[in-house]
C-alpha positions in Angstrom: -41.8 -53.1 124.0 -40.1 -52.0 120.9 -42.6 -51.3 117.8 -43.0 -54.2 115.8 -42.1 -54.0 112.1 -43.8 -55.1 109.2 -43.6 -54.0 105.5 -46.5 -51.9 105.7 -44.6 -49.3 108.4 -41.4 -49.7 106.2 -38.9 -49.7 109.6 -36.8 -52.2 107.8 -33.2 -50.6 109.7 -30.6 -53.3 110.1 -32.8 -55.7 108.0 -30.7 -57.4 105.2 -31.8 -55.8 101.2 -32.8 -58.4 98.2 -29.4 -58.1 96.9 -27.6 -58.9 100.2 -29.9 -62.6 101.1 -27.8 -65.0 99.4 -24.6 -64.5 101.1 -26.5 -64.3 104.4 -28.2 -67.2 104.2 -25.3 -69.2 102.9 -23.9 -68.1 106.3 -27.2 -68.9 108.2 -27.0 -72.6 106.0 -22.9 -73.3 106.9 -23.3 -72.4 110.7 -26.5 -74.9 110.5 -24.7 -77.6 108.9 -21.8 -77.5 111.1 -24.0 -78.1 114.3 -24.1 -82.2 113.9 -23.7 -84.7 111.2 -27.4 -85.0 111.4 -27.9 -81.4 110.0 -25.0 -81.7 107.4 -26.9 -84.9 106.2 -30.2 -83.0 105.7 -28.9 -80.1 104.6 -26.2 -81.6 101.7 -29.0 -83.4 99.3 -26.1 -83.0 96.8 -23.5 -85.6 98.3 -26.3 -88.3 98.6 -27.0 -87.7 94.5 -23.0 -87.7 94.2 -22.9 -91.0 95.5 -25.7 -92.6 93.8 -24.0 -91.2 90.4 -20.7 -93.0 91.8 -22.2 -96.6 92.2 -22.6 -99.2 89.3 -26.0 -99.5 87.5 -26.7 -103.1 88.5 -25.4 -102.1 92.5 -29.1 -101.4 93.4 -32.6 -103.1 92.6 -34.7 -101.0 89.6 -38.0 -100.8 91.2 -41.1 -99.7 88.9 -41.1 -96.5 87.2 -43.0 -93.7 90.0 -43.2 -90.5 91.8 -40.3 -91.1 94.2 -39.6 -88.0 96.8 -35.9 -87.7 95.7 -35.1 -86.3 99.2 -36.6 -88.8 101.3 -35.2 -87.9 104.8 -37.1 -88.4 107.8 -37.3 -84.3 108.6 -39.4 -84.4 105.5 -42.0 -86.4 106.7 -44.6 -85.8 109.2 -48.3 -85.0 109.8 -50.3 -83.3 107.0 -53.9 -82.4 106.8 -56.5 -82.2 103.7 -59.1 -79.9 102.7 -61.2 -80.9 105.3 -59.2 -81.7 108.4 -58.3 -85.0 108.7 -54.5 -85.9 109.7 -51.9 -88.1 108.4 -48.5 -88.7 108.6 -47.5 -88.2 104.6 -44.3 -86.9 102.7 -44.5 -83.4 103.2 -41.3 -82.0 101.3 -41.5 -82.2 97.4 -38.9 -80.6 95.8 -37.3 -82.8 94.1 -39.4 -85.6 92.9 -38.5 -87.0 89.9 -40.2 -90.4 88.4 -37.3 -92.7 89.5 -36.1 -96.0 91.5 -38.4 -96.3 94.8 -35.3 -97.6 96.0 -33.3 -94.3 96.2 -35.7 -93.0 98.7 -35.6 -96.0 100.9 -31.9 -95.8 101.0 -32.3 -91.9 102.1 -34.7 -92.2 104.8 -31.6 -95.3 106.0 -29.2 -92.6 105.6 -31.2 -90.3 107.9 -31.9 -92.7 110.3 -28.6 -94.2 110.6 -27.3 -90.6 111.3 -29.8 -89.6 114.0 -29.0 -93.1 115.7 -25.0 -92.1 115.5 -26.2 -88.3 117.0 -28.3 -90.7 119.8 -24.9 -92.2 121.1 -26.7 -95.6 120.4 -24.1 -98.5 119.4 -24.1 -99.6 116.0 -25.5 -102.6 116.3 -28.8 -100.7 117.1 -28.2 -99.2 113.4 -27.9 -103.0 111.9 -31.1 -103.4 113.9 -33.0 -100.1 112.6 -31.9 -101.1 108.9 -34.0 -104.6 109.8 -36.6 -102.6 110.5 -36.7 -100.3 108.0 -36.4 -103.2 104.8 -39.6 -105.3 107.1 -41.8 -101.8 107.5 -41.2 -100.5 103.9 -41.9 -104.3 103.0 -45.3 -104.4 104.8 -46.7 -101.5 102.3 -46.5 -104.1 99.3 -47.9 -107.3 100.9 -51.8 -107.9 101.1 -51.0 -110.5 103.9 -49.5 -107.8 106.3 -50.9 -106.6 109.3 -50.0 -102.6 108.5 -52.9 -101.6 111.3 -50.9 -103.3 113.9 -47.9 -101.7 112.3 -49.5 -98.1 112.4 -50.8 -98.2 115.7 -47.1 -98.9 117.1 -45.5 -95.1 116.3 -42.7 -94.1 117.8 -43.1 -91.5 120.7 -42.0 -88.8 118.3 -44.9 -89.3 116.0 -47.8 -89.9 118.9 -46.8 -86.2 120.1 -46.5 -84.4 117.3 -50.0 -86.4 116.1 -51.4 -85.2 119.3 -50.4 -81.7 118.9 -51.1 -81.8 115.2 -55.0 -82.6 115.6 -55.6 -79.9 118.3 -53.8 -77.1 116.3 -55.7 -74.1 115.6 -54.7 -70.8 113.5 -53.7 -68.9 116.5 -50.8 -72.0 116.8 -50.1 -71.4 113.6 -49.8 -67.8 113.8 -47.7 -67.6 117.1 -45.5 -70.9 115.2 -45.0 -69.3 112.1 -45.1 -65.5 112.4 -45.0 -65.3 116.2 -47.9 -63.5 116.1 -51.8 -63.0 115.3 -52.1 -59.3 114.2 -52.8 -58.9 109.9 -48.8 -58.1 109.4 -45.6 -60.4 109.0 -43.4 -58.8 111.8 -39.7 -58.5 109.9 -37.0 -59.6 111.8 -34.4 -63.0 111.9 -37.2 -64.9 110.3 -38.7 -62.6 107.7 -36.9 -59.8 105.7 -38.6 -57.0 103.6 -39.1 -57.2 99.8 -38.4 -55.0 96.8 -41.1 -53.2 95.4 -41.0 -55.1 92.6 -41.2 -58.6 94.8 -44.4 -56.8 96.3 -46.4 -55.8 93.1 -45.4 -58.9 91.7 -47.4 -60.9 94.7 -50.1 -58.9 94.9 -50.8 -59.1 91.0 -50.4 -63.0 91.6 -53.5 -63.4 93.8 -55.6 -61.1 91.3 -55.2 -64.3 89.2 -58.5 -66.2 89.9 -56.7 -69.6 89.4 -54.6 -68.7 92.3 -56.9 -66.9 94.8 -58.9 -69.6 94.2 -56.7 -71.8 96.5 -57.6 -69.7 99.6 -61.4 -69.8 99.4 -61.3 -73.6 98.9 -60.3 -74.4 101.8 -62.8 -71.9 103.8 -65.8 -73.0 101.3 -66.5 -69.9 100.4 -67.6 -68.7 97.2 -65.1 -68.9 94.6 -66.0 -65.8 93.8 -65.1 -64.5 97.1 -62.2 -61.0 97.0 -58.6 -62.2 98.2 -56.4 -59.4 99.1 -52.9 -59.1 99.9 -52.4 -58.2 103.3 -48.8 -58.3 104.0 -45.5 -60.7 102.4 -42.2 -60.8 103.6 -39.0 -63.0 102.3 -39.3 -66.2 104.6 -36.1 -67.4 105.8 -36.4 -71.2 105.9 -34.3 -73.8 105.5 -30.9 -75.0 104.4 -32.3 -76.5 100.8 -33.9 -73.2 100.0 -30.7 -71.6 99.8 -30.5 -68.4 96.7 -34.4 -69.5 96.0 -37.3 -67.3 95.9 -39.0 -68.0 99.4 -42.3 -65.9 100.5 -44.4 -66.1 103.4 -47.8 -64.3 102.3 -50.9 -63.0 104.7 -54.4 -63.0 102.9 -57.4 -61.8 103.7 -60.8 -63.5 102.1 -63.6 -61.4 101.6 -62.9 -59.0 105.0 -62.8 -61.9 107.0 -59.0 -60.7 109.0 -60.4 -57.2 109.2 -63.2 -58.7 111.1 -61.6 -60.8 113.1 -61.9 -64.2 111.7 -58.9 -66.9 110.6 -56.2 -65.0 108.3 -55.0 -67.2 105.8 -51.1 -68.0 105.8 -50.0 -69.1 102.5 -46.1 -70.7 101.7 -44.7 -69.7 98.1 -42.0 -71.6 97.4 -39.2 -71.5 93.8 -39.3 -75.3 92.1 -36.1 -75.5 91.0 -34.2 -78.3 88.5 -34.5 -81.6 90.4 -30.9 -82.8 91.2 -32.8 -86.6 92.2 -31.9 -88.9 89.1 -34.8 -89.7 86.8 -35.8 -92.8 84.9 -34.5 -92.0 81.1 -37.2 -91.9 79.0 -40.3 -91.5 81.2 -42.8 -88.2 80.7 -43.1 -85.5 83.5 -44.0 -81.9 83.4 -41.1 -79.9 81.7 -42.2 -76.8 84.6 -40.4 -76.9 87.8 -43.3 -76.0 89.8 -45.8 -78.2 88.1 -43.9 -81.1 88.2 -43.2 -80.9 91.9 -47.7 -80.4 92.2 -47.7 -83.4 90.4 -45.5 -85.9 92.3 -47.0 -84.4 95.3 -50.3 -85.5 94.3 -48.9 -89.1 93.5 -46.7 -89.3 97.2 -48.5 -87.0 99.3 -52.2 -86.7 98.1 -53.5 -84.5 101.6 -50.8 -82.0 100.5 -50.7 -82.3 96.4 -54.6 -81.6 96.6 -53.2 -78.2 98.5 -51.0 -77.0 95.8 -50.8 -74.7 92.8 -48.0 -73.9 90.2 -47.7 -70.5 89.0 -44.4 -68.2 88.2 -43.2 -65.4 90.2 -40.5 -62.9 89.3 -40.4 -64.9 86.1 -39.0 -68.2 87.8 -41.6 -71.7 88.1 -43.0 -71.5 92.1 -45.2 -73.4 94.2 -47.9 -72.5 96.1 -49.5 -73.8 99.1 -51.4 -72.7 101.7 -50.7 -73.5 105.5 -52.8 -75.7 107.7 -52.2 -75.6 111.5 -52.1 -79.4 111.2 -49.2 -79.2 108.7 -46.0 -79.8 111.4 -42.4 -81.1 111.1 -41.3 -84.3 112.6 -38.7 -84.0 114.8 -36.6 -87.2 115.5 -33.3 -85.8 117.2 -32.2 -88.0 120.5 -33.1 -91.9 119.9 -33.4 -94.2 122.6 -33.1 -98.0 121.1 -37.2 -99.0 121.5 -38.1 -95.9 119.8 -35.2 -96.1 117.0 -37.0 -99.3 116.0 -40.0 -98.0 115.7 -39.6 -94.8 114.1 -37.5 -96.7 111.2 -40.2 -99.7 110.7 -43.2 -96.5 111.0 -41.3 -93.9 108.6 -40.0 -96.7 105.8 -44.3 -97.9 105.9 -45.4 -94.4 105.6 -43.0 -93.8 102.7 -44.3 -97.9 101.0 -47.5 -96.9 101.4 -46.4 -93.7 98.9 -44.6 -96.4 96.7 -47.4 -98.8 96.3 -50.6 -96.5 96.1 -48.8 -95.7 92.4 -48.5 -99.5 91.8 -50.7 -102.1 90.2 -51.0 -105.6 91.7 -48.5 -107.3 89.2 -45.7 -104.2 90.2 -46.5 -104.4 94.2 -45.7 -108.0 93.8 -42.9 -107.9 91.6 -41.0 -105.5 93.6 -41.6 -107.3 97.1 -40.4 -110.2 95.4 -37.4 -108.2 94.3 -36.8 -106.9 97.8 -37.0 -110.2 99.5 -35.1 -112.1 96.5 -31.9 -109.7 97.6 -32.0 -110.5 101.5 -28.7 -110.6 103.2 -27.4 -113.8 104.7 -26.2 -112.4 107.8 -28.2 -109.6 108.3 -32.3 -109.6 108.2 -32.1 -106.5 105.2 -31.3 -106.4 101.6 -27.4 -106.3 100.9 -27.4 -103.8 98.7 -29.5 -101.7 101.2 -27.1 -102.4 104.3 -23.8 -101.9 102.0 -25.8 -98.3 100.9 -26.1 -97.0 103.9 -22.1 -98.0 105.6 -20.6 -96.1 102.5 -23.1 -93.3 102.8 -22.6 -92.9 106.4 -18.8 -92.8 106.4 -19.1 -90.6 103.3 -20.9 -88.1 104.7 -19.0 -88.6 108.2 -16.1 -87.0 106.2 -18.0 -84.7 104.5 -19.1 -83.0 107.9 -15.3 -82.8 109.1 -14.4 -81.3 106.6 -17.2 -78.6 106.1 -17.0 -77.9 109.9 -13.4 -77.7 109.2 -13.9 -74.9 106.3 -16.5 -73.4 108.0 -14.1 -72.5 111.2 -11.6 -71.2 109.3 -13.9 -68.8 107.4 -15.4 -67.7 110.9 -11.7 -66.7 111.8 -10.8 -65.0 108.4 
């Protein structure tokens, strides 16, 4: 078996240099987005703001003024744990929220939806059926006289396995997930690249800053005074979104625990860049990428927010977080009909029960009134939320023709 390598032993041969990542991953990102619509839909935030700087102010209902996601699809939701273990099935993707119209992310988690159905093979009625769903579970959040435990308890298969698997997770899944293994190293290969020298003094002088080693011993209950030590950092290659952004994947050890055998601690630092997500004019967020992307996350995603620390890097706004074994992507790829339904009416609660935690009474009633003022009369959804999500699918339907048609013509230049 070949040695592994790490940055401590310095074998980086054949690994790509800082300067050489960006043209790499825009490589990586293309052949991605090429493989289905689904993909090009997650991995092209840009079109979806496009269109919703296309449409006509009065086109869409102006819900109150709150933390919205901005990128609302359904790969960015899934299960999520808190300081001290418990699980839920939160908003786990934060990069660009933005104060702005709830509505936007309802009509992104449609978009998502209505794409995975179309990758299922299922018929489009079943999509007119999954947009039903979506308007009564997103609905459900914001009325008192709901039965949302009933509503909970019925998750789509999807969500019962990864909630299985999510509660049972300890750090040696999280190691052999993450960095495939659980030695005190990041093993440098397809998923992690070395860094500069300057990257690596530049981490290691980060968790010298009490503030932010103090984000590992909270979670372990230790003192606060406890020594965190870099043990090893690598550039993480992640996903299409994170494309030409600083992305690290750091190893820490608290007080010799690692050397002696116990949990390492696995922490995700992330760049905050400009939010692309429209905004409400006028309302007051943190001017600092990275803060403001702690700060809606506290708001949407309180398990994860609580988890989170802004700091700078390499002179650029990042977030930092460390990594829970519970923390897991939801996967919803192949659809059958049953569990299309269900996954739409779970995911659009999940993402009203974000909505309406930021709300007062007078607001969660106004805007359900709002919602259900706008019904369609032939389908059992608001228009403007059915007519959202046919031009956004056929948009994007283009859109993926015509990347995967660039993107074979640049594999045969």
């Amino acid at each position: 078996m070949p040695k592994k390598m790490s940055q401590k032993n310095g074998t980086h041969r054949g690994l790509p240099k800082p300067d050489d990542r960006l043209e790499l991953l825009s490589a990586r990102r293309n052949a991605k987005m090429a493989r289905s619509a689904h993909a090009y839909v997650r991995g092209n935030t840009g079109k979806f703001y496009e269109w919703l700087d296309g449409i006509e102010g009065h086109a869409l209902p102006e819900g109150p003024a709150i933390w919205i996601c901005g990128d609302c699809h359904a790969g960015n939701i899934g299960p999520v744990a808190n300081a001290q273990g418990r699980v839920e099935i939160q908003i786990r993707d934060l990069d660009q929220t933005v104060i702005g119209n709830p509505a936007h992310d309802l009509i992104r988690l449609g978009l998502s939806l209505a794409t995975a159905a179309r990758g299922s093979d299922l018929p489009g009625v079943t999509t007119v059926h999954m947009m039903e769903a979506l308007a009564d579970g997103y609905e459900r959040a914001f009325d008192d006289e709901s039965d949302q435990t009933d509503l909970s308890a019925e998750k789509p298969e999807a969500v019962r396995v990864v909630m299985k698997e999510a509660v049972r997770r300890s750090w040696q899944h999280l190691a052999e997930e993450r960095i495939e293994d659980v030695e005190p190293d990041i093993p440098l290969g397809k998923r992690f690249w070395p860094l500069s020298k300057s990257e690596r003094r530049e981490i290691e002088a980060l968790f010298e800053k009490r503030t932010v080693a103090r984000l590992a011993t909270e979670l372990r209950s230790e003192d606060e005074h406890a020594k965190v030590s870099v043990l090893d950092a690598a550039y993480w290659v992640k996903g299409c979104s994170s494309l030409g952004r600083l992305r690290y994947a750091v190893l820490l050890d608290v007080d010799g625990a690692a050397l002696d055998g116990d949990d390492l601690c696995l922490i995700d630092i992330k760049e905050a860049a400009t939010a692309a997500a429209p905004r409400y004019p006028g309302v007051r967020m943190p001017r600092d990428n990275a803060q403001r992307v702690v700060e809606g996350a506290r708001h949407l995603a309180p398990f994860l927010g609580d988890r989170m620390r802004a700091a700078r890097l390499v002179e650029r706004p990042v977030v930092i977080r460390e990594l829970l074994p519970q923390d897991m992507k939801l996967t919803i790829e192949q659809l059958t009909r049953d569990e299309a339904m269900k996954a739409a009416r779970f995911l659009a609660l999940v993402v009203g029960k974000a909505h309406a935690r930021q709300m007062d009474d007078g607001e969660r009633k106004a805007w359900l009134g709002e919602l259900r003022q706008r019904r369609s009369k032939t389908i059992d959804a608001p228009h403007w939320l059915w007519k959202s999500i046919v031009e956004l699918v056929s948009g994007h339907e283009a859109g993926y023709l015509e990347h995967c048609r660039r993107y074979s013509l640049d594999r045969r230049s």
